[in-house]
Structure formats: structure tokens, C-alpha cells
N, C-alpha and C positions, 0 to 999 in steps of 0.2 A: 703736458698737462696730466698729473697724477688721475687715474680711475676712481670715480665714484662710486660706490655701491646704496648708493640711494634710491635708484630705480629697480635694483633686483629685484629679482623674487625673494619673498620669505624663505628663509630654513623650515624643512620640517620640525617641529617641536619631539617628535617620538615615531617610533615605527609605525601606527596608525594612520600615519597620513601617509604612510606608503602602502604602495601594494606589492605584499611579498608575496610567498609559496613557503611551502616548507621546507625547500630545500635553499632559499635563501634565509631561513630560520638558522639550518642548521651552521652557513657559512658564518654568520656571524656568534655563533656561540662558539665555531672552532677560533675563530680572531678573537672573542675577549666573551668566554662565559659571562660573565659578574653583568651582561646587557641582558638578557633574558627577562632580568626585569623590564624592559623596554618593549618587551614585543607583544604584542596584541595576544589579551588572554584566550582568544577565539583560533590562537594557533600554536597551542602550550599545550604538551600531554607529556606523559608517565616519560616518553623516548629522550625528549629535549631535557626533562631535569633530572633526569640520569647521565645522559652527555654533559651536562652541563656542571653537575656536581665531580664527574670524573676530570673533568679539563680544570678543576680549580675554584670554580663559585662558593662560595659561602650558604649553606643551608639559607639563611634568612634573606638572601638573593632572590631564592626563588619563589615567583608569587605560588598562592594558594591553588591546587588544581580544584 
């Protein structure tokens, strides 16, 4: 009998519904900058969109500090 996924849990919808640190901030801007839009603006400073610009993100990636 093939597995249902009817009773799972939800996916998180964005990083907010996780609980990261900053330095799970930074592992995912080295796996794929252009997500930093994704992470909670409560854990974004000048460090992350300098990393983030240098690894490849597109200026309009990154939200407004």
C-alpha cells in the first residue's frame, strides 16, 4: 500500500516558523544566498547582506535593513 501524506505535518511556509540562530542564518546563505529573503527580518544585519551579495544574491534580494 503506497504512503499517504495526509496525516503529516504541515511544511513550514518560510523561516519564521523555525527557530534558527545566526549561524543557521549564515549556513543557508552559503547553500543558496538569493533565500535571505526568507529569513526573519529580526535576524538580518549589514554581515548577512554583505555575505550574501558576495556569494551571488541580486541587490533586490535583499529585504530592506
Amino acid at each position: 500500500m503506497p504512503a499517504t501524506f495526509e496525516n503529516s505535518a504541515p511544511r513550514a511556509r518560510s523561516y519564521d516558523d523555525l527557530a534558527i540562530t545566526r549561524e543557521d542564518c549564515v549556513s543557508i546563505i552559503e547553500c543558496n544566498p538569493s533565500h535571505i529573503r526568507f529569513l526573519p527580518r529580526r535576524m538580518l544585519d549589514n554581515g548577512l547582506a554583505v555575505l550574501a551579495l558576495r556569494l551571488g544574491a541580486r541587490p533586490e534580494e535583499i529585504p530592506a535593513l
